[in-house]
ZAVO-841009 format. One record per residue (C-alpha): residue number from 1; residue in one letter; y, z, x. Coordinates in steps of 0.25 Angstrom, whole numbers, plus 5000, padded with zeros to 4 digits. Example, Ala and Ser with C-alpha at 12.3 -4.5 7.8 and 13.67 -1.06 7.14 Angstrom:
REM residues 2
- 1 / A / 4982 / 5031 / 5049;
- 2 / S / 4996 / 5029 / 5055;
***
This chain:
REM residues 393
- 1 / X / 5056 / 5065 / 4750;
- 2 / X / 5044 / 5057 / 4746;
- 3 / X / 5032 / 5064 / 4737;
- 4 / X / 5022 / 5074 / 4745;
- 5 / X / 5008 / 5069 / 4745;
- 6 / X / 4998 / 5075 / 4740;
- 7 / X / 4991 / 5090 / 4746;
- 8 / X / 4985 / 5089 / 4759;
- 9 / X / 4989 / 5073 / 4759;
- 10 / X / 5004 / 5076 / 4766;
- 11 / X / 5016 / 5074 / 4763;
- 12 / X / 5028 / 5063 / 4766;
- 13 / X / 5041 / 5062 / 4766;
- 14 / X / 5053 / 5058 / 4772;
- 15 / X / 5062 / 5067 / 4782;
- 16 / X / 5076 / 5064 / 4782;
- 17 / X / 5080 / 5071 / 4793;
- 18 / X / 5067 / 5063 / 4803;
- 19 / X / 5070 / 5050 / 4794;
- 20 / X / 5054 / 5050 / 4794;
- 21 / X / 5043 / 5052 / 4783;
- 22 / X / 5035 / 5064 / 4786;
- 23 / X / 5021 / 5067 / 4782;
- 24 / X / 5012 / 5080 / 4779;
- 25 / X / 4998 / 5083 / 4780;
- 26 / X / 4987 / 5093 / 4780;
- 27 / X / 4979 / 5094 / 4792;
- 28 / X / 4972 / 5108 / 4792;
- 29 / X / 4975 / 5121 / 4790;
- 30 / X / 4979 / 5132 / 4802;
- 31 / X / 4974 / 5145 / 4807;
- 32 / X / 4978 / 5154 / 4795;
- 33 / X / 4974 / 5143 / 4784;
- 34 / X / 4987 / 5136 / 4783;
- 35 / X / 4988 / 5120 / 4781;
- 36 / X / 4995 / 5112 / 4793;
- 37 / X / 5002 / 5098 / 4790;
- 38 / X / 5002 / 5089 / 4799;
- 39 / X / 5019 / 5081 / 4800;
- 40 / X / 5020 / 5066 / 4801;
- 41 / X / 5032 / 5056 / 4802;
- 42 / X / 5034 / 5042 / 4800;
- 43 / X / 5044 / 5033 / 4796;
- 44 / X / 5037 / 5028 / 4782;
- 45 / X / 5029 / 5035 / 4774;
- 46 / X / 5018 / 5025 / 4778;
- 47 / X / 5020 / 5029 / 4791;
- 48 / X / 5016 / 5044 / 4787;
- 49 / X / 5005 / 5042 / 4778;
- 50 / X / 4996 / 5034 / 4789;
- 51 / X / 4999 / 5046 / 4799;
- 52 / X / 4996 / 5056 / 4787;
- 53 / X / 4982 / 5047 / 4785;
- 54 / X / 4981 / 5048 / 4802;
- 55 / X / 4981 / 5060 / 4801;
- 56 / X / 4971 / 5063 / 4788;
- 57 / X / 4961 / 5055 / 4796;
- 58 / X / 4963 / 5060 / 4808;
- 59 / X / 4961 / 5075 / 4801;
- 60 / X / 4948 / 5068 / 4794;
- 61 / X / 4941 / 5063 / 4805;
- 62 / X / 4945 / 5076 / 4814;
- 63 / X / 4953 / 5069 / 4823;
- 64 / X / 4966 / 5076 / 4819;
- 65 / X / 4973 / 5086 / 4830;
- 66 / X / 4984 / 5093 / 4824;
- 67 / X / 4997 / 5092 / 4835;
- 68 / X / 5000 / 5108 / 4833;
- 69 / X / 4983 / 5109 / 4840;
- 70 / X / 4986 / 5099 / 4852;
- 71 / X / 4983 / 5106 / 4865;
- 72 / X / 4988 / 5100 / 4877;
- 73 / X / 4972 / 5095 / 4883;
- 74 / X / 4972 / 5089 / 4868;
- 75 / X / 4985 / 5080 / 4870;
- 76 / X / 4982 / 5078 / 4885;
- 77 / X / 4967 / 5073 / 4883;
- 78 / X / 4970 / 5064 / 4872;
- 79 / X / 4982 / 5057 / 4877;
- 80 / X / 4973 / 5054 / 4890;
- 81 / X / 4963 / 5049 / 4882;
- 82 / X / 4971 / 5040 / 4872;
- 83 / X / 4976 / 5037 / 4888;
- 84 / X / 4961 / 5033 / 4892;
- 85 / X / 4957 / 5026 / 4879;
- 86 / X / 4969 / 5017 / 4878;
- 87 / X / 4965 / 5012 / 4893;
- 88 / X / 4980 / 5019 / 4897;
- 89 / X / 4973 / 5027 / 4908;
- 90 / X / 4959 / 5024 / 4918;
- 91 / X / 4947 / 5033 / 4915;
- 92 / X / 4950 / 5039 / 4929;
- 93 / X / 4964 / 5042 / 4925;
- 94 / X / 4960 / 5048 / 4911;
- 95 / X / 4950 / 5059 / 4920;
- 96 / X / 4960 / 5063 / 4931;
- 97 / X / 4969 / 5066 / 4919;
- 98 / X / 4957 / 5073 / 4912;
- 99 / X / 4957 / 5081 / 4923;
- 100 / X / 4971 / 5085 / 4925;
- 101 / X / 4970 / 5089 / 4909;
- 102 / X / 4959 / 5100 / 4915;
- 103 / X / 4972 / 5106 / 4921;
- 104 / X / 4977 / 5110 / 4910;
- 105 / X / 4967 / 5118 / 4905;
- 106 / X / 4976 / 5131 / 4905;
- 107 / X / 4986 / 5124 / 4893;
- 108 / X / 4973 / 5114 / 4888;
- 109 / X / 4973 / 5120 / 4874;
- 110 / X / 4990 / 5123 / 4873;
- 111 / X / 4997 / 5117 / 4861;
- 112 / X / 5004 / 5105 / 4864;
- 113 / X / 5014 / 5109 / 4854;
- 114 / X / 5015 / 5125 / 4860;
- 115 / X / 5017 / 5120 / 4875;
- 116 / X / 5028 / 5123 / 4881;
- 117 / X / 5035 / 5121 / 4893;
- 118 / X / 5034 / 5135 / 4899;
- 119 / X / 5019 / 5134 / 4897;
- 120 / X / 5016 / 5121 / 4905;
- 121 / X / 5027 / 5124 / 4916;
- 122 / X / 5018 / 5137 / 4918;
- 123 / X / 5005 / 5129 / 4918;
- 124 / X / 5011 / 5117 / 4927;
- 125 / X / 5018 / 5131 / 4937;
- 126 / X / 5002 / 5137 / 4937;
- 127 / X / 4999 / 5125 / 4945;
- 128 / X / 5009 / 5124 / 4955;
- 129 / X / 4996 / 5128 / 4966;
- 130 / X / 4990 / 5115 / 4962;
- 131 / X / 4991 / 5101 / 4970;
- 132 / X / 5003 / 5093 / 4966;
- 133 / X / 4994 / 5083 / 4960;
- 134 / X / 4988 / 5092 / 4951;
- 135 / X / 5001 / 5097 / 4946;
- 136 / X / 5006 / 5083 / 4944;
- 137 / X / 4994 / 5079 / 4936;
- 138 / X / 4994 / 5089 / 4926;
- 139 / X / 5009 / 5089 / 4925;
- 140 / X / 5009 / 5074 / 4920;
- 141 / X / 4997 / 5077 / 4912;
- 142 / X / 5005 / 5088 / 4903;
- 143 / X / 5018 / 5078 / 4905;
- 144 / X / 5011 / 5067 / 4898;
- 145 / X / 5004 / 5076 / 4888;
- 146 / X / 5015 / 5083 / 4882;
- 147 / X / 5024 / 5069 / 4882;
- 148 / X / 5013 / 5064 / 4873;
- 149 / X / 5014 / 5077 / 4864;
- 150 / X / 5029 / 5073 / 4863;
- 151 / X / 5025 / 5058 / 4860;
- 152 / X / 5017 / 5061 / 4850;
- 153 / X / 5026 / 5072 / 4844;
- 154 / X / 5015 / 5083 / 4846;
- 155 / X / 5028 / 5089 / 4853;
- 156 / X / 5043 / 5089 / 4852;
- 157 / X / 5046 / 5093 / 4865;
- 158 / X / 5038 / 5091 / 4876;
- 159 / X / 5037 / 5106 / 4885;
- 160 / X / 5034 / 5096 / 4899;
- 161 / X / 5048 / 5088 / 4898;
- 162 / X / 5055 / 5098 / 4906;
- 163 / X / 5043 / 5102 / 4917;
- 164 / X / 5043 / 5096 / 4930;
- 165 / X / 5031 / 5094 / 4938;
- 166 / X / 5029 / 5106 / 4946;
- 167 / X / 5027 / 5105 / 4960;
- 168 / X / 5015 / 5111 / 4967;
- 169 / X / 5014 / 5123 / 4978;
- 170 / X / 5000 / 5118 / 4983;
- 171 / X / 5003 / 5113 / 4999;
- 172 / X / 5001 / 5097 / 4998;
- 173 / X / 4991 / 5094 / 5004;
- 174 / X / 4987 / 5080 / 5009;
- 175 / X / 4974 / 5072 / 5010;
- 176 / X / 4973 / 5068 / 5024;
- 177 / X / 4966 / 5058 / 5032;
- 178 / X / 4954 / 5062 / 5042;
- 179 / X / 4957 / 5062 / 5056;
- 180 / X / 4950 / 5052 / 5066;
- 181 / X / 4941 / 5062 / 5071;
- 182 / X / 4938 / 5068 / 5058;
- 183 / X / 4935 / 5054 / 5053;
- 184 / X / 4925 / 5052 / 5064;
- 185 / X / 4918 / 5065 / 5062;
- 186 / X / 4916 / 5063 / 5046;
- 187 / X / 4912 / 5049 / 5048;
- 188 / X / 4902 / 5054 / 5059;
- 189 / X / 4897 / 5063 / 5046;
- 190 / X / 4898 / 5053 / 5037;
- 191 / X / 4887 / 5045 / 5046;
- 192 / X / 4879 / 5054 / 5053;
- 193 / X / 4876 / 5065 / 5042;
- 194 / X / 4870 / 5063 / 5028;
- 195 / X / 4880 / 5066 / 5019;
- 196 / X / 4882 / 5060 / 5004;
- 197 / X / 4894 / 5050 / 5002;
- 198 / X / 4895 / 5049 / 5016;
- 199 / X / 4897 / 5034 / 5014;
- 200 / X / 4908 / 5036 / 5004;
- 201 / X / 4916 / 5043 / 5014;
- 202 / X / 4914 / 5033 / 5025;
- 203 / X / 4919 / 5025 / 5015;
- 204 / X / 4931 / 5030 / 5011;
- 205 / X / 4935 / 5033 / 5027;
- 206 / X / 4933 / 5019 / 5030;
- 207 / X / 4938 / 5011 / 5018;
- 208 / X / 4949 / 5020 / 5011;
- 209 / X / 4941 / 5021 / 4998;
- 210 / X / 4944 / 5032 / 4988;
- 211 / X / 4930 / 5039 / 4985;
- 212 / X / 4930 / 5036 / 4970;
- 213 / X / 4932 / 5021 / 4975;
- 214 / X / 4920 / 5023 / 4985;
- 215 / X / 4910 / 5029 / 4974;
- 216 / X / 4913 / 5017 / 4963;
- 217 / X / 4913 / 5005 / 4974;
- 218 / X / 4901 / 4997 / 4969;
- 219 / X / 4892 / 4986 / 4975;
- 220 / X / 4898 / 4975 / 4969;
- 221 / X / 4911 / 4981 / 4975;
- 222 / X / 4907 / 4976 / 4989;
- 223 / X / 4907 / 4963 / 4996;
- 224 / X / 4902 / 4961 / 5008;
- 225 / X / 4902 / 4947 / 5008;
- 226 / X / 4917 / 4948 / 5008;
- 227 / X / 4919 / 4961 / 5014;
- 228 / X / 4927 / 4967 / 5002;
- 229 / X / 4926 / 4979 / 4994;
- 230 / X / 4931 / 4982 / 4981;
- 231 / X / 4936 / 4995 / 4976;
- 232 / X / 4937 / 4995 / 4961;
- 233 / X / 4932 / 5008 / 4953;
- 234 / X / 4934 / 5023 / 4959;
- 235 / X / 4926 / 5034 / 4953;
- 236 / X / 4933 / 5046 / 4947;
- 237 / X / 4930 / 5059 / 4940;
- 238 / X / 4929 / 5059 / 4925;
- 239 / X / 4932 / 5069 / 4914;
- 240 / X / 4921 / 5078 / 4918;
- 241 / X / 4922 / 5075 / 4932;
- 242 / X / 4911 / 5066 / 4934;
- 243 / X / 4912 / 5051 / 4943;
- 244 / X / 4917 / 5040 / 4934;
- 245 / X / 4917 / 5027 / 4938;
- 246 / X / 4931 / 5020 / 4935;
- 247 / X / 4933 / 5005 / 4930;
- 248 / X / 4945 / 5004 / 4942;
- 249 / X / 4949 / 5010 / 4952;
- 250 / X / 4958 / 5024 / 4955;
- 251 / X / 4971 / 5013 / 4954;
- 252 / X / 4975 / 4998 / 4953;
- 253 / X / 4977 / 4998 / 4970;
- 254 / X / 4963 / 5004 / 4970;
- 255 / X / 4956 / 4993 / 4966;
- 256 / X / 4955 / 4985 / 4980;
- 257 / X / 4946 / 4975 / 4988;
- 258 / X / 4945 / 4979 / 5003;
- 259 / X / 4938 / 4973 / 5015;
- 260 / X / 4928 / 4982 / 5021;
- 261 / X / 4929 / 4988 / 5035;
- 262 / X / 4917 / 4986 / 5042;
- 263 / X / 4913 / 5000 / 5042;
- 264 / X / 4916 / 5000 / 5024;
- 265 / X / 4908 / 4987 / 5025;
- 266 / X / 4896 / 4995 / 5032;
- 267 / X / 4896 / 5006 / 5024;
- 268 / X / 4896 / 4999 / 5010;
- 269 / X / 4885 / 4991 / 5014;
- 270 / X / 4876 / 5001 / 5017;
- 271 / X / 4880 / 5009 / 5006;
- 272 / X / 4878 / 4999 / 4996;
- 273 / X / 4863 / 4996 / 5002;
- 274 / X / 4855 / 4987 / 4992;
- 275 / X / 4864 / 4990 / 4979;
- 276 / X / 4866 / 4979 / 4972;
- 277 / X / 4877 / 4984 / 4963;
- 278 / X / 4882 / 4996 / 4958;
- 279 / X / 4891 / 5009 / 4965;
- 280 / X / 4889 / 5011 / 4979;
- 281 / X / 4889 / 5025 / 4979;
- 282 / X / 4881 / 5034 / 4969;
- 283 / X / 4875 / 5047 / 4970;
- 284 / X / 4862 / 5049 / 4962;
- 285 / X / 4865 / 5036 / 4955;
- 286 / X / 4879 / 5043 / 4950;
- 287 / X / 4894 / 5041 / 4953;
- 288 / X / 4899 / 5049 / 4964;
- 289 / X / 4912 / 5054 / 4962;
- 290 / X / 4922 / 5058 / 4973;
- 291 / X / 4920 / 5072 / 4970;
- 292 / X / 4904 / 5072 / 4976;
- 293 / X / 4910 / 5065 / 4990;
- 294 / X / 4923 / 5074 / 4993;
- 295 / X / 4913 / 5086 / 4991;
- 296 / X / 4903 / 5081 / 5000;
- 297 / X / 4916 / 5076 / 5009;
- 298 / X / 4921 / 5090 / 5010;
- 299 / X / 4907 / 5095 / 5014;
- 300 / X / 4906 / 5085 / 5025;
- 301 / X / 4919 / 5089 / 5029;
- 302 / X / 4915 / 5104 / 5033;
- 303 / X / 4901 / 5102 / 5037;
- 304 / X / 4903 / 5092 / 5047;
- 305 / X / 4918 / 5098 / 5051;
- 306 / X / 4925 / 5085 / 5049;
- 307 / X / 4939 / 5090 / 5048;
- 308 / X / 4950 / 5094 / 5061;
- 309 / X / 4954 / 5109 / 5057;
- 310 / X / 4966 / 5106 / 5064;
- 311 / X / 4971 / 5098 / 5055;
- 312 / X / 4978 / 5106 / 5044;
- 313 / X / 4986 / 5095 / 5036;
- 314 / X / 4980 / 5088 / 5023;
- 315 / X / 4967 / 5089 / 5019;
- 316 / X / 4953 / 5083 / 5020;
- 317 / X / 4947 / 5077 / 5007;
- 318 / X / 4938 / 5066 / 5001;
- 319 / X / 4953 / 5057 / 5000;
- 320 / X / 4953 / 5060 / 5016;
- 321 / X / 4942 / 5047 / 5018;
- 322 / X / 4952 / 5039 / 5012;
- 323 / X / 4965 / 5044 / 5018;
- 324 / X / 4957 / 5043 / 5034;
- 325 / X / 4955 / 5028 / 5030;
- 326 / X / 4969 / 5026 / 5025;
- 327 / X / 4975 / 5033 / 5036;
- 328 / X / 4967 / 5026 / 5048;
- 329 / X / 4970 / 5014 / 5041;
- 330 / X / 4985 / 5018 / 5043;
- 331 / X / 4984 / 5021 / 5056;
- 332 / X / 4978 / 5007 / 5059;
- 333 / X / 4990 / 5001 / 5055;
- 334 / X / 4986 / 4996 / 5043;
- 335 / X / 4999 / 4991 / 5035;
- 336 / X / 5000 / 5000 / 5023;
- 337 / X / 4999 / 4992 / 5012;
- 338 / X / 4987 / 4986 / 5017;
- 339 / X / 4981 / 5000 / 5016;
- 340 / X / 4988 / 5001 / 5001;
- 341 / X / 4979 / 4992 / 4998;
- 342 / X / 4967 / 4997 / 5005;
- 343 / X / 4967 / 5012 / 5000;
- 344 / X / 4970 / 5006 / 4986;
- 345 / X / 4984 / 5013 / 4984;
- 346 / X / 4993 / 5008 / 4973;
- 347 / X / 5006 / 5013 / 4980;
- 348 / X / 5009 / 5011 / 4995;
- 349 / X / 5016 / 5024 / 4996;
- 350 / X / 5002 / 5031 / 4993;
- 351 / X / 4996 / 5023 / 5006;
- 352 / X / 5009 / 5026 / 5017;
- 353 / X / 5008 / 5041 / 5012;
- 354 / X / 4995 / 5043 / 5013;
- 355 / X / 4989 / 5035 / 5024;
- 356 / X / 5001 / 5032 / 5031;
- 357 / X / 5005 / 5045 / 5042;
- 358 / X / 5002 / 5048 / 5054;
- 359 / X / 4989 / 5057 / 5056;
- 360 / X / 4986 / 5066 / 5067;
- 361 / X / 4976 / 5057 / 5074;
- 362 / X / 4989 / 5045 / 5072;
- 363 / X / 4999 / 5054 / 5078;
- 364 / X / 4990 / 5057 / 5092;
- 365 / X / 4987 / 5044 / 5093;
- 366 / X / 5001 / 5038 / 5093;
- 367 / X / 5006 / 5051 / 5102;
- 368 / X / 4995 / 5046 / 5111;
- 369 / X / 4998 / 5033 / 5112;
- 370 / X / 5016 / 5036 / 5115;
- 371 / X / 5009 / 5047 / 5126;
- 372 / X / 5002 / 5036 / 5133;
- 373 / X / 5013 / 5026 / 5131;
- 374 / X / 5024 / 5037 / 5137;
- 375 / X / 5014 / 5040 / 5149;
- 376 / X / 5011 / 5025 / 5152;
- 377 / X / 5027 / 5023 / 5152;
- 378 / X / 5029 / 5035 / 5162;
- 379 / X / 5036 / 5042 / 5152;
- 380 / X / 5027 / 5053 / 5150;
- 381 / X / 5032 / 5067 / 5153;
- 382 / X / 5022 / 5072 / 5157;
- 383 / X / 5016 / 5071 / 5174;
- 384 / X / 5004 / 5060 / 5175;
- 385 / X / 4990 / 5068 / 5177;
- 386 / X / 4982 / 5055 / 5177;
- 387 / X / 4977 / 5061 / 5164;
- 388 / X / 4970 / 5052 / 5154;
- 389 / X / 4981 / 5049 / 5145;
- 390 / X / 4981 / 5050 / 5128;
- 391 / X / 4971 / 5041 / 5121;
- 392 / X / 4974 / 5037 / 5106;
- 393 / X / 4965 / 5043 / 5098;
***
């Protein structure tokens, strides 16, 4: 065994049964006034010593976190934020996961080292009422902090190994497109009314543009001349849920030139007026995050009675702009990958699942169109009125 150093400096030496040098210091004292020490391994005593002087200036400048005091919000923030600062992770990304954090209020301040795996199976079964997206993202959230408690030997064992992600009891329920009348209706609003973001909305039913992409589209984004616009940057919601303006898009898909409609064409012109450059669309001279439209959406919604109260499938949201332009699309015939490309999706799989399925307007339309092939055959069962026959909707 090697000398001790000095009081207060450590100590090193070597560990036969690790076949590592180990190394002692003080950092503090506990609750009832006794010192702690803080244990570090290397493989030379060189090793040890620069970890030993980490560690003393760590403690001198205040920098120094003692593992037995790391909560799980500490751990979880901070490999998020190494994540941020070493580019590993978009801005936007880091404040959804900022946000999932929020969920874990109810164990924020628990020891990463007292965690167990009967506590956070209890916290992840208290959720089971939630959407299944929520579920998933805390449960990867808690998945990779505790993995990087293990790595960086905070923990020996890690209390997630053995916890499957739990499924949720909250009914699924899908975002779905408007029908044809309801898309008449709103875009009668939408026209006729004064009604704040009204133009964002027509947007988004007529060109497929997520909101975020809308609210960042800027001057110099459009070109007339060719008839092409550029969607490049979305607007998210930052740490304290205020509208930031990202460097990119939500994905790599998302960043897309499209030719514009002539009714997308219109509506950019007389939305960009005499700007010269800039956003498109502010409020007050500020940002306008999705948020501020799906609120006003959902008033315009009730007021004006927009929605069939037959229809009791899916629901109605901000999203569903997008999904009506995607889903008439579809029903044009438009070959799916060409609409991949369009609505910006990275995986085709998203665009046939989503856009591809036949709607209630689809399905009338084609029963419609067989009746009056059946009865134009004189193979229709029933007797000939001379009544006007189906018209396709």
């Amino acid at each position: 065994m090697a000398k001790r150093r000095s009081k207060g400096d450590g100590a090193i030496y070597f560990d036969e049964k690790r076949g590592l040098y180990v190394g002692q210091i003080g950092v503090g004292y506990d609750e009832r006034g006794k010192r702690k020490r803080k244990t570090v391994y290397g493989k030379t005593k060189a090793e040890v010593r620069t970890k030993i002087k980490n560690i003393d200036l760590q403690i001198f400048t205040g920098t120094f976190t003692d593992e037995n005091d790391v909560t799980i919000y500490h751990l979880a923030k901070q490999f998020l934020d190494d994540k941020l600062n070493q580019n590993e992770i978009k801005p936007t990304t880091y404040y959804r996961h900022i946000e999932t954090l929020k969920a874990l209020r109810q164990i924020y301040n628990t020891p990463i080292q007292t965690a167990n795996e009967t506590q956070l199976r209890a916290f992840l079964n208290s959720r089971l009422y939630y959407s299944q997206s929520y579920i998933n993202k805390i449960y990867e959230l808690l998945n990779k902090t505790f993995r990087e408690a293990a790595r960086r030997k905070i923990i020996t064992e890690n209390p997630m190994e053995h916890i499957k992600k739990p499924h949720s009891k909250k009914k699924t329920e899908i975002v779905r497109a408007l029908t044809k009348d309801e898309q008449r209706k709103l875009i009668h609003v939408l026209l006729t009314e004064d009604i704040n973001y009204s133009q964002q909305m027509l947007l988004s039913m007529a060109a497929g543009f997520r909101m975020g992409e809308i609210n960042a589209l800027f001057v110099e984004t459009v070109n007339f001349t060719f008839n092409r616009v550029k969607v490049q940057r979305t607007i998210s919601r930052g740490e304290k849920g205020e509208a930031i303006l990202s460097d990119t898009a939500k994905t790599d898909a998302g960043t897309r030139i499209l030719t514009m409609t002539e009714d997308v064409r219109e509506l950019l012109r007389d939305c960009i007026g005499d700007k010269k450059s800039g956003l498109i669309f502010t409020h007050k001279g500020k940002m306008i995050s999705t948020s501020q439209v799906n609120s006003q959406f959902r008033r315009v919604l009730k007021k004006y009675d927009i929605l069939d109260k037959t229809i009791t499938d899916g629901k109605v949201d901000l999203h569903s702009l997008r999904h009506t332009f995607g889903t008439r699309c579809a029903e044009a015939g438009m070959p799916p990958k060409v609409l991949q490309e369009i609505m910006g999706h990275t995986d085709i799989s998203v665009t046939m699942n989503t856009y591809f399925y036949a709607t209630r307007d689809y399905i009338d339309e084609n029963i419609y169109k067989v009746d009056n092939i059946l009865k134009n055959e004189g193979l229709s069962i029933a007797p000939d009125r001379g009544e006007n026959q189906y018209k396709a909707i």
